[in-house]
C-alpha positions as CSV (number, residue, x, y, z in Angstrom):
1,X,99.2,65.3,69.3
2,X,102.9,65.1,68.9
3,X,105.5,66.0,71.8
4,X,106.7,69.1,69.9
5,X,103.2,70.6,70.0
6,X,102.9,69.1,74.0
7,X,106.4,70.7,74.9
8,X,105.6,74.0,73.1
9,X,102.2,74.5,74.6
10,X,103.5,73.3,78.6
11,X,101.4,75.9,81.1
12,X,101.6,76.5,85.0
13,X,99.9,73.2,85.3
14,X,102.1,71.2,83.2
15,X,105.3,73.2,84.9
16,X,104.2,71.7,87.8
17,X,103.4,68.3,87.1
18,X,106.6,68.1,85.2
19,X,108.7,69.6,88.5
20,X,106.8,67.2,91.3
21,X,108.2,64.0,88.8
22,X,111.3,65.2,88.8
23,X,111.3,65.8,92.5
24,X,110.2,62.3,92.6
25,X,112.5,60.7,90.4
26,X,115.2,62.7,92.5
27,X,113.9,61.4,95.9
28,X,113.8,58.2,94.8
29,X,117.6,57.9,93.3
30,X,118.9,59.7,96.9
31,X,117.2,57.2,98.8
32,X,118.3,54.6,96.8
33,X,121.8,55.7,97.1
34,X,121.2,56.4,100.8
35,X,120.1,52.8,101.3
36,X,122.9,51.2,99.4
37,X,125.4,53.6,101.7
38,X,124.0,52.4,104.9
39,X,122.2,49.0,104.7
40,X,123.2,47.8,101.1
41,X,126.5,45.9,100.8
42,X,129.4,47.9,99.3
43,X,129.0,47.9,95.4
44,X,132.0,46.7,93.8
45,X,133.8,48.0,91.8
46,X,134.1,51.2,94.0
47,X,133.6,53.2,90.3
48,X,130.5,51.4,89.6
49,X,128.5,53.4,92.4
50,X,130.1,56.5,91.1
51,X,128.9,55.8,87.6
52,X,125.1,54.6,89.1
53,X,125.2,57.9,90.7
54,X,126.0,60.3,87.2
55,X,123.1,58.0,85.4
56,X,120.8,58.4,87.7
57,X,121.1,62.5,87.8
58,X,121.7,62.4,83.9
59,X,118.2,60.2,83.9
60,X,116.8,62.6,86.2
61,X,117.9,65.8,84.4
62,X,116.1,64.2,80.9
63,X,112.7,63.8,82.6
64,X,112.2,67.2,81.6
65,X,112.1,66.0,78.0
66,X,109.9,63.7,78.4
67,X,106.9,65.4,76.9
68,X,109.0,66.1,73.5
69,X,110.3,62.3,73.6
70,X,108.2,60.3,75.9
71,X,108.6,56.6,74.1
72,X,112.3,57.0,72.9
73,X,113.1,57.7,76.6
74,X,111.4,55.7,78.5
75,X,113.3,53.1,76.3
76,X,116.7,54.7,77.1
77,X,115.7,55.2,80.6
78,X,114.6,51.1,80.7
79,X,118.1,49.9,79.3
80,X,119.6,52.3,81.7
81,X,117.7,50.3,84.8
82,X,119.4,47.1,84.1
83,X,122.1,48.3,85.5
84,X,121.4,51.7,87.1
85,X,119.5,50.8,89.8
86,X,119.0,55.1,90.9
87,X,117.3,55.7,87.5
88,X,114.6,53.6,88.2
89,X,112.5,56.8,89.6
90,X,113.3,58.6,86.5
91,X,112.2,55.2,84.3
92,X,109.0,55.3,86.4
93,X,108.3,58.8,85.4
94,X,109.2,58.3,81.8
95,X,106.5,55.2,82.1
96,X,104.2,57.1,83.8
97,X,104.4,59.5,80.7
98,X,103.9,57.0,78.1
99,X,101.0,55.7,79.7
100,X,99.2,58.9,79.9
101,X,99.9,60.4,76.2
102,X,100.6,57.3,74.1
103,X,98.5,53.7,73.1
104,X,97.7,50.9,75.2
105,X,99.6,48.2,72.7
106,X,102.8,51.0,73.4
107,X,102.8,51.5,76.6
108,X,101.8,47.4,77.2
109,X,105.1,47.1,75.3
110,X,107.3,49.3,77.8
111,X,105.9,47.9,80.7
112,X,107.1,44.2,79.7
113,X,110.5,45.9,78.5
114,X,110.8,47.1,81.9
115,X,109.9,43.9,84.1
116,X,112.3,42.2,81.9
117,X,115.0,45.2,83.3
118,X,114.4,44.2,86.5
119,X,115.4,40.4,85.7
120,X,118.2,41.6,83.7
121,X,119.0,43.8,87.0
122,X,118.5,40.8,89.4
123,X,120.7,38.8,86.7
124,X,123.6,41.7,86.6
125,X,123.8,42.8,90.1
126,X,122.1,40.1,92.6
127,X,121.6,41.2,96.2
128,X,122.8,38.7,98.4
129,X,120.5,40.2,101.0
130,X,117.2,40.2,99.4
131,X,115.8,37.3,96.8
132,X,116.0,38.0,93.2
133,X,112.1,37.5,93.3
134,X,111.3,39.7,95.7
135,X,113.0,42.7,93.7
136,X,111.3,41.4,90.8
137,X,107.8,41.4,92.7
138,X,108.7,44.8,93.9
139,X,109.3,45.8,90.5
140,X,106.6,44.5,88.9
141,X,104.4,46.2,91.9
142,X,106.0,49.4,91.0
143,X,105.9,50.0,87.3
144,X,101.9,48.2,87.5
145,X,101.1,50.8,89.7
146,X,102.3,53.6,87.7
147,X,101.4,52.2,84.4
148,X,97.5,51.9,86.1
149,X,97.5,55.0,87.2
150,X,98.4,56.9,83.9
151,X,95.9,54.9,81.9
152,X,93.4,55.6,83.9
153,X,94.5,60.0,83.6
154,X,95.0,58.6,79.8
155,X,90.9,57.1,80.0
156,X,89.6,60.1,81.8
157,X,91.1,62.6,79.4
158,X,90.0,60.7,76.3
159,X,86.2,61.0,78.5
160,X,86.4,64.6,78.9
161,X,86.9,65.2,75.1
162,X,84.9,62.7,74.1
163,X,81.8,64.6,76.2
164,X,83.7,67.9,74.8
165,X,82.6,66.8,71.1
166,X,79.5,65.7,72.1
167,X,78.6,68.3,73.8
168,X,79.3,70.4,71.1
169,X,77.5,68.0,68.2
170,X,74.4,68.5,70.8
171,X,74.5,72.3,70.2
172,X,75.3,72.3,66.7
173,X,72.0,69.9,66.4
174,X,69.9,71.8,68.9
175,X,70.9,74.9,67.0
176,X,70.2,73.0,63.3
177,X,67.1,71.7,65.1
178,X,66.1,74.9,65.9
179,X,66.9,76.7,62.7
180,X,64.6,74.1,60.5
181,X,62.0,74.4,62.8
182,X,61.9,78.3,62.5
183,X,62.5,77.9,58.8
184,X,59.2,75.3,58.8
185,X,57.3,77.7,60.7
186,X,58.3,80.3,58.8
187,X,57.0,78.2,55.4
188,X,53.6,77.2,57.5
189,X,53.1,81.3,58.3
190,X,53.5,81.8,54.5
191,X,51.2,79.5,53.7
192,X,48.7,80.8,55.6
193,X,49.3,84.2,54.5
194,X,48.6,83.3,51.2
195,X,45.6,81.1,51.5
196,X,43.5,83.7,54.1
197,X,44.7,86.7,52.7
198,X,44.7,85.3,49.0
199,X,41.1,84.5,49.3
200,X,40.0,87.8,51.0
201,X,41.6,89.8,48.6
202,X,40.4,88.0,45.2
203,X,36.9,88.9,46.8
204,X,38.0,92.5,47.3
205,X,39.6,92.4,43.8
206,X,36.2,91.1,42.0
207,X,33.8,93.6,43.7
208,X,36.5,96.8,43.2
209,X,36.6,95.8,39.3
210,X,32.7,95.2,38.8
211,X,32.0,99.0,40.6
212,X,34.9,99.8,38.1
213,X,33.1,98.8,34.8
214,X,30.0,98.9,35.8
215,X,29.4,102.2,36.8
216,X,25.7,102.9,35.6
217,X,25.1,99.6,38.1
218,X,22.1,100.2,40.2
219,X,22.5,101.9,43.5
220,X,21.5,98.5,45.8
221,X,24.2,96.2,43.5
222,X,27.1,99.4,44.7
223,X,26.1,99.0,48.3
224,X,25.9,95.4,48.3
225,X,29.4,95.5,46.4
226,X,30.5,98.2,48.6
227,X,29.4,96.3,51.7
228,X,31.5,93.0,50.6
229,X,34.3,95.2,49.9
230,X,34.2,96.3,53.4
231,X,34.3,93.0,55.1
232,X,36.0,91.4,52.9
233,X,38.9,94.2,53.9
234,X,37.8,94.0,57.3
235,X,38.3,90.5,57.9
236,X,41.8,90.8,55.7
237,X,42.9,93.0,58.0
238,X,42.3,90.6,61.2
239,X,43.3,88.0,59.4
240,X,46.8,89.8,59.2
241,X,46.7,90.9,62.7
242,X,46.5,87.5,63.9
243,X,49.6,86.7,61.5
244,X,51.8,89.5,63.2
245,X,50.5,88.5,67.1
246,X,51.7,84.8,66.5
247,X,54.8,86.6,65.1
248,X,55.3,89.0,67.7
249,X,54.7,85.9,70.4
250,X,56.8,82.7,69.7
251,X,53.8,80.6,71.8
252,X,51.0,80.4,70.3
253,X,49.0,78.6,66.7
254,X,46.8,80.9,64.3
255,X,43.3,80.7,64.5
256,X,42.3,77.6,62.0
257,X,39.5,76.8,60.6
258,X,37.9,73.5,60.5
259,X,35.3,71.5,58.3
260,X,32.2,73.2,59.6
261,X,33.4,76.5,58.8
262,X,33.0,75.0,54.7
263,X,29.6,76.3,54.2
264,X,30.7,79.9,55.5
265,X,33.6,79.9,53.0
266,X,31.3,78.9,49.9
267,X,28.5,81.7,51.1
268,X,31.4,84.1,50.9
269,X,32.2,83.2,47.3
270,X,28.6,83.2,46.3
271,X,28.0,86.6,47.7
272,X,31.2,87.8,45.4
273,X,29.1,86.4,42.7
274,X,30.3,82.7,42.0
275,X,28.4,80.1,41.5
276,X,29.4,77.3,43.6
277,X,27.9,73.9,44.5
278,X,28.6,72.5,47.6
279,X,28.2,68.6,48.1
280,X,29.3,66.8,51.4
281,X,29.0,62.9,52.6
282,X,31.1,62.5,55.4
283,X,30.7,60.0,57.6
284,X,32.1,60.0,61.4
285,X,33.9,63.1,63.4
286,X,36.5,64.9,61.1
287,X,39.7,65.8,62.9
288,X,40.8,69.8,63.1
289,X,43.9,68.8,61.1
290,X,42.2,67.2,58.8
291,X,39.6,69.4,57.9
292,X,41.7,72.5,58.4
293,X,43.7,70.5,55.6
294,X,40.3,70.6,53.5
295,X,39.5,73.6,54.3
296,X,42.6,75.4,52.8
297,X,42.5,73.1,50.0
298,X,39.2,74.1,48.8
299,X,39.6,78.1,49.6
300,X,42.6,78.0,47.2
301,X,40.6,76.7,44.6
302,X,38.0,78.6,45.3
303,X,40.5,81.7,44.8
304,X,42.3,79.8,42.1
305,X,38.3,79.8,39.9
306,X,37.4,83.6,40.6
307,X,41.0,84.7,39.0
308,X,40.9,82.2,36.4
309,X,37.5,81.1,35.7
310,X,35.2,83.7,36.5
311,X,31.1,83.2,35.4
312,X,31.7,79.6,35.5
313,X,30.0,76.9,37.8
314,X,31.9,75.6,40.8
315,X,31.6,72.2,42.4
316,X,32.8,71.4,45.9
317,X,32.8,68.1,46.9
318,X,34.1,66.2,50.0
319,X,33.1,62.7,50.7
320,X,34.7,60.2,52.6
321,X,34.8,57.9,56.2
322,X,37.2,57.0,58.8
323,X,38.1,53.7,57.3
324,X,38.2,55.4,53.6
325,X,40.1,59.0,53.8
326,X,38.7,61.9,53.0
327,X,38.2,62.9,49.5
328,X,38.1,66.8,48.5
329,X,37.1,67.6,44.8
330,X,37.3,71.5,43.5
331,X,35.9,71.8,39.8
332,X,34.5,74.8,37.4
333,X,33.5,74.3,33.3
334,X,34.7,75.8,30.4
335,X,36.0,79.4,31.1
336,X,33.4,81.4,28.5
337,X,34.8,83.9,27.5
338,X,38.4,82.7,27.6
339,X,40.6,83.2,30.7
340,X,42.2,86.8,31.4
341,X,46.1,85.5,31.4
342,X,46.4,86.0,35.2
343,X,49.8,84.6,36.0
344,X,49.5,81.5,38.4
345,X,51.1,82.2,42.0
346,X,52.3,79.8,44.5
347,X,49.0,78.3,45.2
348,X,49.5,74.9,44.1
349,X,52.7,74.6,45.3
350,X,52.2,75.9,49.2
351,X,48.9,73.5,48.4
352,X,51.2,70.5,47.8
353,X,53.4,70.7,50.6
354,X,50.5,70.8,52.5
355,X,48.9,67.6,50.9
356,X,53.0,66.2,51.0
357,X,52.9,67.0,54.6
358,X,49.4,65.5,55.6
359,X,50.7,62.0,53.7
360,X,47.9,62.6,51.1
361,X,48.0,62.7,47.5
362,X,47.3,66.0,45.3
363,X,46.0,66.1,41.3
364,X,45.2,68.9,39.4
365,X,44.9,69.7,35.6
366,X,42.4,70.8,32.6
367,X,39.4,68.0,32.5
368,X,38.1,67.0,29.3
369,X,35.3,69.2,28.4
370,X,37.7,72.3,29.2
371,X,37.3,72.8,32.9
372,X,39.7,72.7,35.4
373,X,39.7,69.9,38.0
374,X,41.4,70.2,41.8
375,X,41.7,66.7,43.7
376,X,42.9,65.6,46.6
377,X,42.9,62.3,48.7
378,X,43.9,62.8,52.7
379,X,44.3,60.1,54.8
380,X,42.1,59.8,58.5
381,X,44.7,59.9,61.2
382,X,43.3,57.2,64.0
């Protein structure tokens, strides 16, 4: 900060700082000139005392620009001193100022201009009274003190807004922080939308188009349709409840399901009429992440055969061990008669940020005999 924009922004507390140093600087030139009056030999010539008076006010009188040109006059104020023995309050002051607003290699630099004043001082006007050193002790005593003191007010200010910024870069993180977690909750809620409800759904949507063209079907294939549909909307609609609750309440996880609920997810495709094979070796305790991972992975392709391979033969597998990951395969044959030209949705990509975020690895793509082939390899957290 420069002195113009210090000067032009002074406050009550700055008014006040600024009127106690000149009260000081004052105090100390009248007691200076006291002392020479009454115990000091008589300065000679007469003038000279006359003149050590006017510099001293004069040095006085410009402490109250020292905000605006603290360096330039502290260094008048030090040439002044060799001489001027009632500016030295004002040079203090001007020191003092220095040391608070400016560098450590400047103000180091003033402070050895101004202990060699005082030898140019002792040198100019010696005191018969007192030794040269002694004034040069008290000197040096003097300006260390007041240089100390305003480095340490220069140190403590440079604390404060140094734990100013942090503070702030704190917030500003806490609040980024909090912003990508919301927006990764957000992503994990919409990925959960879309696999439960996707699923549900596609079992509502097959059922609702068979009654539709097959309407001479027999009266037990409507109700079991009709029944399916029912659930099927049923458990839709808790499924969404349970979105909006963990919505409406910040604390709090969605139900998830877990390996064992597999074979309850494949009897619910095969009573919407897929044909699905379900094959498992696994070996050891699956984790709740991890087969909550497998879980979702195999209902979206699941969903992903009944829009775009319906009649065909489905084949879950999971295999795998502790020491080997766990291995989830989703594959149907040859779509006979050709697929309907369903548009693809976000499946496969909420699916792969959920394989990305479980460390895993995700393929996916037409086989060789004209199916479709869904693979994925998960690590076994320890």
């Amino acid at each position: 900060m420069d002195g113009a924009g210090l000067a032009s922004r002074r406050g009550v507390r700055e008014w006040l700082v600024d009127t106690a140093l000149f009260l000081a600087a004052v105090a100390f030139g009248l007691l200076t000139a006291a002392a020479r009056v009454e115990l000091g030999p008589p300065v000679r010539p007469g003038w000279l005392f006359d003149v050590d008076q006017l510099i001293g006010a004069l040095g006085c009188a410009a402490l109250w620009l020292r905000r605006r040109w603290p360096v330039a006059l502290a260094l008048v104020l030090i040439a002044l001193s060799v001489f001027a023995e009632m500016s030295g309050g004002a040079m203090l002051a001007a020191l003092f100022t220095v040391a608070v607003h400016r560098s450590q290699r400047t103000t180091m630099i003033l402070f050895a201009l101004g202990i060699a004043a005082s030898f140019g001082f002792v040198l100019l006007r010696p005191d018969p009274d007192v030794p040269g050193y002694v004034l040069v002790l008290f000197s040096l005593a003097m300006q260390g003190a007041v240089v100390g003191w305003g480095r340490v007010i220069h140190h403590r200010r440079q604390l404060v807004v140094s734990l100013r910024d942090r503070a702030a870069r704190a917030e500003a993180e806490a609040h980024l922080r909090a912003e990508q977690a919301q927006h990764r909750a957000r992503e994990d809620i919409a990925r959960e939308m879309h696999d439960v409800l996707g699923h549900r759904l596609s079992l509502l949507s097959v059922h609702a188009g068979a009654l539709e063209y097959r309407p001479d079907a027999p009266a037990e294939d409507v109700a079991r349709a009709a029944a399916v549909i029912r659930d099927s909307a049923h458990h839709a609609l808790q499924d969404l409840r349970e979105v909006i609750g963990v919505l409406r309440a910040p604390v709090g996880e969605l139900p998830q399901p877990t390996l064992a609920d597999m074979p309850q997810l494949v009897t619910e495709s095969r009573q919407a009429g897929m044909r699905v094979v379900l094959r498992q070796e696994v070996t050891g305790s699956v984790p709740d992440r991890l087969g909550r991972t497998a879980y979702r992975i195999v209902q979206e392709g699941l969903t992903n055969a009944r829009k775009h391979a319906w009649g065909t033969e489905v084949t879950v597998t999971i295999s795998g061990a502790p020491e080997d990951g766990l291995t989830v395969e989703v594959g149907n044959g040859p779509r006979t008669p050709p697929a309907s030209g369903a548009a693809p949705g976000q499946g496969l990509i909420g699916l792969a940020e959920r394989v990305a975020l479980a460390e895993g690895r995700l393929e996916h793509g037409p086989t060789e005999a004209g199916g479709w082939r869904l693979a994925t390899w998960l690590p076994w957290p320890p």
